[in-house]
C-alpha positions as a Markdown table, in Angstrom:
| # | Residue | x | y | z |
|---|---|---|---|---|
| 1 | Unk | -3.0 | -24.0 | 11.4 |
| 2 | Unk | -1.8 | -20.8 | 10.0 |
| 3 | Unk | 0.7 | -18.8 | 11.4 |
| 4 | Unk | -0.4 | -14.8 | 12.5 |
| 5 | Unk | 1.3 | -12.7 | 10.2 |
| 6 | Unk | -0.5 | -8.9 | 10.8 |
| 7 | Unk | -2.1 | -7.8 | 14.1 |
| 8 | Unk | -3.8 | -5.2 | 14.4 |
| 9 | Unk | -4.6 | -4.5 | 17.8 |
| 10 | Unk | -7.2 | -0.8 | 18.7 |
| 11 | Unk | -5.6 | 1.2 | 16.1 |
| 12 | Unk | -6.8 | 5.0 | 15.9 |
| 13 | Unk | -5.1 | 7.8 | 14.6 |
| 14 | Unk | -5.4 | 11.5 | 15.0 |
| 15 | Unk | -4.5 | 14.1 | 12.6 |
| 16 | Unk | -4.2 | 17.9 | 14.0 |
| 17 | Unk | -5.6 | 20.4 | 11.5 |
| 18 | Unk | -4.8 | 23.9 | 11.4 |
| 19 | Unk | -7.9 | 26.1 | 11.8 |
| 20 | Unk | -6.1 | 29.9 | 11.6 |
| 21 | Unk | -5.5 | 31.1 | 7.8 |
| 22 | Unk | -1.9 | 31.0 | 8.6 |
| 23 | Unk | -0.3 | 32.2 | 5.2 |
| 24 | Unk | 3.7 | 32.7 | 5.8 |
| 25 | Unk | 6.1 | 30.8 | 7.9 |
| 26 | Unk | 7.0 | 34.2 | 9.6 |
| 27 | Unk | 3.0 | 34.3 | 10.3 |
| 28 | Unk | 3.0 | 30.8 | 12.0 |
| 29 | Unk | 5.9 | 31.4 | 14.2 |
| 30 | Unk | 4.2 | 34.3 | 15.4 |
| 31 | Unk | 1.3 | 33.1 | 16.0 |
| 32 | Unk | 3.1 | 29.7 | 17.8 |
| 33 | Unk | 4.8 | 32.3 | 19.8 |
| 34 | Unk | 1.6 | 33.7 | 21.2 |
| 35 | Unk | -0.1 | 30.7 | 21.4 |
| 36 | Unk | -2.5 | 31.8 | 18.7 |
| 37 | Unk | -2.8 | 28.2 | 16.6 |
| 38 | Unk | -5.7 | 26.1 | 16.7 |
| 39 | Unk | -6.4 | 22.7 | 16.0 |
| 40 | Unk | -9.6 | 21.0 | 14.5 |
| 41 | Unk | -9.1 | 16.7 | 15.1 |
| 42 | Unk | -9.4 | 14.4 | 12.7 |
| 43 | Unk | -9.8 | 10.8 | 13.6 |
| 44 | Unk | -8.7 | 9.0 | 10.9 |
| 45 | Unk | -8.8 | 5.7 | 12.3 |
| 46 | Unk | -10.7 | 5.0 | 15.7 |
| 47 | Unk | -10.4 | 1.3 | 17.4 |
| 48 | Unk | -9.5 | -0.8 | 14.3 |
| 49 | Unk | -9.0 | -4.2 | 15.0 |
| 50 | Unk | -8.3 | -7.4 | 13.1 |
| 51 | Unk | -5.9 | -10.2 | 12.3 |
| 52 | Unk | -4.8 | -11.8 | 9.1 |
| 53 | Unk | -3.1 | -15.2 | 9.0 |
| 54 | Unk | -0.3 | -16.4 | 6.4 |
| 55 | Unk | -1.9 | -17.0 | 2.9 |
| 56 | Unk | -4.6 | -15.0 | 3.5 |
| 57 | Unk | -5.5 | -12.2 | 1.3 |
| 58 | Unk | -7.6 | -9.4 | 2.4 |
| 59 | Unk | -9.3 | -6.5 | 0.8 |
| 60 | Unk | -9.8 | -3.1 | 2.2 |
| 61 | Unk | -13.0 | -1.9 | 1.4 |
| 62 | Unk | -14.4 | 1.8 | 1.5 |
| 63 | Unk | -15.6 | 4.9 | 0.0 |
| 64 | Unk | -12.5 | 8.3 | -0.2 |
| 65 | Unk | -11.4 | 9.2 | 3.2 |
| 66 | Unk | -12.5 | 6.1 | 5.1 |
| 67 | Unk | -9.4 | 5.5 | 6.0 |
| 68 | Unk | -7.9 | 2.6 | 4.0 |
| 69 | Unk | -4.8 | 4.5 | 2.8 |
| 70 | Unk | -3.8 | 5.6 | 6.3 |
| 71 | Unk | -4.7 | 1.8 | 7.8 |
| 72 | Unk | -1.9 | 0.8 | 5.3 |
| 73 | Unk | 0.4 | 3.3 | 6.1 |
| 74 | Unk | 0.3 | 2.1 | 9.6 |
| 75 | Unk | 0.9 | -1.8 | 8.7 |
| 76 | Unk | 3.7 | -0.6 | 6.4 |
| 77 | Unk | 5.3 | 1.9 | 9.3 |
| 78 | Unk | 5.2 | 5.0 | 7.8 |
| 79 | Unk | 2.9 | 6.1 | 9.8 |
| 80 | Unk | 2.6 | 5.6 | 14.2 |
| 81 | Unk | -0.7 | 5.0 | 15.9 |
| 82 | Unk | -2.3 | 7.6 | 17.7 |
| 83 | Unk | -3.6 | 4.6 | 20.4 |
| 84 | Unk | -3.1 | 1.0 | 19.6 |
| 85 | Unk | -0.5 | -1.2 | 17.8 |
| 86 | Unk | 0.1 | -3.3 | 14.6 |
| 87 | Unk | 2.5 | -6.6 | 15.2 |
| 88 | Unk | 4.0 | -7.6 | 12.1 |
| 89 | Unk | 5.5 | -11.6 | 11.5 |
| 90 | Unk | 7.6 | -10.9 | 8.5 |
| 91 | Unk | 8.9 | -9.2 | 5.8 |
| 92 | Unk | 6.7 | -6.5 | 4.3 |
| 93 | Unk | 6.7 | -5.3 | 0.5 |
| 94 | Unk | 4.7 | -2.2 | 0.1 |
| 95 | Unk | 3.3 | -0.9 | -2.8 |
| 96 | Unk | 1.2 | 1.7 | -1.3 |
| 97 | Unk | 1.8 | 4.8 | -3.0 |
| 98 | Unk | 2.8 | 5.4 | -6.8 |
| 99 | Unk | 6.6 | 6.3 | -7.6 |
| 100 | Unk | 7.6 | 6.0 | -3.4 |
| 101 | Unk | 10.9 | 5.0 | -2.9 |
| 102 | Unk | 11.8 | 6.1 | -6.7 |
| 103 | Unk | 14.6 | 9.0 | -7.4 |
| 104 | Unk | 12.9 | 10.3 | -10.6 |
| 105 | Unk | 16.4 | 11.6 | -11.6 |
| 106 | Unk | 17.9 | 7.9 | -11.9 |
| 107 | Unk | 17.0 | 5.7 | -14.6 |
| 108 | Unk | 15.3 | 2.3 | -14.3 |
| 109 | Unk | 18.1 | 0.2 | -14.1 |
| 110 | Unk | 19.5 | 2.4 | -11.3 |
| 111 | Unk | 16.2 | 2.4 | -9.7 |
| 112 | Unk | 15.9 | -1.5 | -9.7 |
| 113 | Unk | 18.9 | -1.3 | -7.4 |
| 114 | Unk | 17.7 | 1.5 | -5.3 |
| 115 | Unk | 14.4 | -0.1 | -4.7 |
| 116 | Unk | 15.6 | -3.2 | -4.1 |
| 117 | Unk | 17.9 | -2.3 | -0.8 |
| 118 | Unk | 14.8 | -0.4 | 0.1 |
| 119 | Unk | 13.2 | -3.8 | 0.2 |
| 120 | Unk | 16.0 | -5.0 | 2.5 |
| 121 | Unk | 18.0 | -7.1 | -1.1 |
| 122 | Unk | 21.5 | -7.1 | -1.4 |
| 123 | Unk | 23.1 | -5.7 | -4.4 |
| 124 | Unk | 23.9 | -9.4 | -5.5 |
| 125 | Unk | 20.3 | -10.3 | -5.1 |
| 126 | Unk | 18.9 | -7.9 | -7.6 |
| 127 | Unk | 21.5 | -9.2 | -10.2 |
| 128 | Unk | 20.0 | -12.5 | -9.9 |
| 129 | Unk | 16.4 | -10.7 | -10.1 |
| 130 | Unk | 17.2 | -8.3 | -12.3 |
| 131 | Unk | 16.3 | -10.0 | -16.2 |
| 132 | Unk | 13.2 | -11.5 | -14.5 |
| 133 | Unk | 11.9 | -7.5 | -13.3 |
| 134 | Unk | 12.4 | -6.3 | -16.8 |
| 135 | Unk | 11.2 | -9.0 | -18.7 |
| 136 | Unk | 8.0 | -9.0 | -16.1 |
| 137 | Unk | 7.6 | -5.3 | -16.9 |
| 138 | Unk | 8.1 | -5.5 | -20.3 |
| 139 | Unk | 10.6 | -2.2 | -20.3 |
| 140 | Unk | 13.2 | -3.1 | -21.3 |
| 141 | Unk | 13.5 | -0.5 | -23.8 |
| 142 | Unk | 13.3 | 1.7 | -21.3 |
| 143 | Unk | 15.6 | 1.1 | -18.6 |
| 144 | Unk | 18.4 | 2.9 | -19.3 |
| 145 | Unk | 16.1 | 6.0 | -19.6 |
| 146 | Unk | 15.2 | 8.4 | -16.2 |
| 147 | Unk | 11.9 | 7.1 | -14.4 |
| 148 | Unk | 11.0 | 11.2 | -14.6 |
| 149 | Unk | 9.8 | 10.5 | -18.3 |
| 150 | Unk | 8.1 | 7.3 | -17.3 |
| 151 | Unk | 4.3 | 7.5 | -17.7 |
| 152 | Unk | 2.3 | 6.3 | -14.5 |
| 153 | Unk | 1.7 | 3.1 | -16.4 |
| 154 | Unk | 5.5 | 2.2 | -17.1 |
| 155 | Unk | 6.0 | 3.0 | -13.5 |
| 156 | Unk | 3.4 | 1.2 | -11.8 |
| 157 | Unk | 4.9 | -1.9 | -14.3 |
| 158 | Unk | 8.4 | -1.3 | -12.5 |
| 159 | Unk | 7.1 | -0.6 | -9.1 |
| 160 | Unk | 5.4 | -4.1 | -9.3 |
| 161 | Unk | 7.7 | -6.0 | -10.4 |
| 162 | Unk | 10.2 | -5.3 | -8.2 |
| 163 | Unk | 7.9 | -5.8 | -5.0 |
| 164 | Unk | 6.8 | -9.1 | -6.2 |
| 165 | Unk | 10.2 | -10.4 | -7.7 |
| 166 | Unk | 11.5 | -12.4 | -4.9 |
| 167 | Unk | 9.2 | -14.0 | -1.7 |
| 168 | Unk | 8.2 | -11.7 | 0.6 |
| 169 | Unk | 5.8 | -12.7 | 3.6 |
| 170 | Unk | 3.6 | -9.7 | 3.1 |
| 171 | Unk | 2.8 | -7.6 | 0.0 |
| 172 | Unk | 0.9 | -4.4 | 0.8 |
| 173 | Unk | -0.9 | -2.9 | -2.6 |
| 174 | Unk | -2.7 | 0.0 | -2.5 |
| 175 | Unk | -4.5 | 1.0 | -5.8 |
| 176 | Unk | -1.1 | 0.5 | -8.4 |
| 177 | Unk | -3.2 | -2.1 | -10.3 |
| 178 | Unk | -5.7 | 0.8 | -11.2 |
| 179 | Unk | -2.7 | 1.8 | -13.4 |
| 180 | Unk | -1.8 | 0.9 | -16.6 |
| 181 | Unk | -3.7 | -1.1 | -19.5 |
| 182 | Unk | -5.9 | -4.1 | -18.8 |
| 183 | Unk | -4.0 | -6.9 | -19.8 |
| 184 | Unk | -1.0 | -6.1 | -17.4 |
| 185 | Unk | -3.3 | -5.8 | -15.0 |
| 186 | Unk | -4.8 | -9.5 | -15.4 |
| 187 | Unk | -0.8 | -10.3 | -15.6 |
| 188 | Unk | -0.3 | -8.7 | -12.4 |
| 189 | Unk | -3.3 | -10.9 | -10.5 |
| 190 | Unk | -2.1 | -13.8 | -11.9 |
| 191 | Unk | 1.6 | -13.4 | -10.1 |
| 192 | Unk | -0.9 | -12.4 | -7.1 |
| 193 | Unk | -2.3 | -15.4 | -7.2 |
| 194 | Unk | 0.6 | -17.4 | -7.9 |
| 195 | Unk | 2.1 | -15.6 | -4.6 |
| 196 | Unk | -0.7 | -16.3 | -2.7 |
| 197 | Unk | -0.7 | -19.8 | -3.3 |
| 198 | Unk | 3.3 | -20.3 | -2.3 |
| 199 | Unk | 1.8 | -18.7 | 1.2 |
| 200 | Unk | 2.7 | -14.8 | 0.7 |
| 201 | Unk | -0.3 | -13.0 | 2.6 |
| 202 | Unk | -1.6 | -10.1 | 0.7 |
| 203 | Unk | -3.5 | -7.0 | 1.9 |
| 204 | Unk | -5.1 | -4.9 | -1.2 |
| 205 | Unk | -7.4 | -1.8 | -1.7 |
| 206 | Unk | -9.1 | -1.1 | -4.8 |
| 207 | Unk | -12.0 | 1.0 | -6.2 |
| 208 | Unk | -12.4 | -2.6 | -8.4 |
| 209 | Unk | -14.9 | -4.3 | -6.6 |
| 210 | Unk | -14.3 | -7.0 | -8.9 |
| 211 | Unk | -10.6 | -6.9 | -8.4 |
| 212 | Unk | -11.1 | -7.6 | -4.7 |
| 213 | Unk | -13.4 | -10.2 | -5.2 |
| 214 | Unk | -11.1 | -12.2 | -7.6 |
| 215 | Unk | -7.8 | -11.4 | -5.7 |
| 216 | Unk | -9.1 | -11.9 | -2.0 |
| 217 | Unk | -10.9 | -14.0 | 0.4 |
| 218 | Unk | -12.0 | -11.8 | 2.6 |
| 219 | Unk | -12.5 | -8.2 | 2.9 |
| 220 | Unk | -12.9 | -5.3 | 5.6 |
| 221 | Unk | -15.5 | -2.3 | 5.5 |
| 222 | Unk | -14.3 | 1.1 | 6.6 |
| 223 | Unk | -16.7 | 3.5 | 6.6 |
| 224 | Unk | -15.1 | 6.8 | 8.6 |
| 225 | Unk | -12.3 | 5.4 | 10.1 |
| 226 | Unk | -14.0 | 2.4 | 11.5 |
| 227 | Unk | -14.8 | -1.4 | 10.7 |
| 228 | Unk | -18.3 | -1.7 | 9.8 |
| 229 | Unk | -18.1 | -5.6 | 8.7 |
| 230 | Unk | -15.6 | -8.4 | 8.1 |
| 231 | Unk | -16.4 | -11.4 | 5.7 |
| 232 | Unk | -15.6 | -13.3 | 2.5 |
| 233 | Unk | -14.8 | -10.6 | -0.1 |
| 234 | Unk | -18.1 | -12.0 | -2.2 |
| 235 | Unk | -20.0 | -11.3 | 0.9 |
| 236 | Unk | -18.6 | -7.9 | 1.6 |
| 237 | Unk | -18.4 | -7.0 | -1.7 |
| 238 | Unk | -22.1 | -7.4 | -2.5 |
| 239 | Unk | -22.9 | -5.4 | 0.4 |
| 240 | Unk | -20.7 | -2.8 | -0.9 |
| 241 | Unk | -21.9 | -2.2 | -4.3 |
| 242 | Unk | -24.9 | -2.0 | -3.1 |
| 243 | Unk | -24.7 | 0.7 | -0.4 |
């Protein structure tokens, strides 16, 4: 029997937003003091709940603003829950936003090393790992070069590389495979795939209906900050598309 590696447990966040046309610092402060401000709330998430076991891999399904992004923030720990909790068994590597945990004024190599104690790696690690992330993302032209003059391809290519170098439990992907040319990308689900099988469990969003259905085995439905359906990502997939 699998073991329960993500737990997500009546998760619903709240975002506050401002409804004065406050257009100064000085003018917020004032109006703070006087107790002027006012909030509109947006529920971003409201009651999510479901569990993924190790090997599993699971695609997040829904149209802008449903809430996948945020759901992932809150798995990863960026973001805290409003109501609920997420109970994590394991080591996480995200991948949920473009360039995060980059310094854009620090060249590849530098960044390989900078990511990579982000990721919890020792120095000594990442030497080891090191050939294998630039021969995977093909840059090594580039790495001596600052990430700043990177295109979004070359960086998605680093990004990944790095996250999916060594074994983590749980790799968290959130639309970095929409990046960069088509046969990386097929490169990039085959390591998946590969990771998968040696019993990483992988959570993914994409707009690629395709991608999810050839990456995952199931899938979950947001539609405004709720679950609407959980099944096999053929299933839920179909149904998608044809919403």
């Amino acid at each position: 029997m699998s073991e329960l590696m993500i737990e997500i447990k009546e998760v619903s966040i709240r975002f506050k937003l401002e409804k004065e046309g406050v257009n100064s610092i000085k003018e917020y402060i004032l109006f703070k003091m006087k107790r002027k401000v006012k909030y509109d709330e947006l529920w971003a998430l409201k009651n999510v709940s479901f569990q993924i076991k190790q090997g599993d891999s699971v695609g997040l399904l829904g149209f802008n603003g449903s809430g996948k992004s945020t759901l992932l923030k809150v798995i990863a720990g960026v973001l805290k829950p409003t109501k609920g909790e997420v109970k994590i068994y394991g080591t996480i590597a995200p991948l949920i936003e473009l360039g995060a945990g980059f310094d854009f004024d620090l060249t590849g190599r530098e960044n390989v090393f900078l990511n990579g104690s982000i990721l919890g790696y020792s120095r000594k690690q990442m030497m080891k790992y090191y050939d294998d992330i630039v021969e995977f993302s093909e840059l090594s032209e580039f790495m001596d070069i600052p990430v700043k003059n990177y295109s979004s391809g070359m960086l998605s290519r680093l990004a990944f590389s790095i996250a999916t170098i060594g074994k983590p439990d749980i790799l968290i992907i959130d639309e970095v495979l929409s990046v960069g040319d088509f046969r990386f990308q097929q490169k990039c689900e085959w390591r998946i795939q590969n990771m998968i099988s040696d019993k990483t469990t992988v959570l993914f969003v994409s707009h690629s209906i395709e991608q999810v259905k050839t990456i995952c085995k199931r899938a979950v439905w947001l539609e405004q900050g709720q679950v609407k359906m959980i099944g096999t990502s053929e299933k839920i997939g179909n149904l998608y598309e044809g919403s």
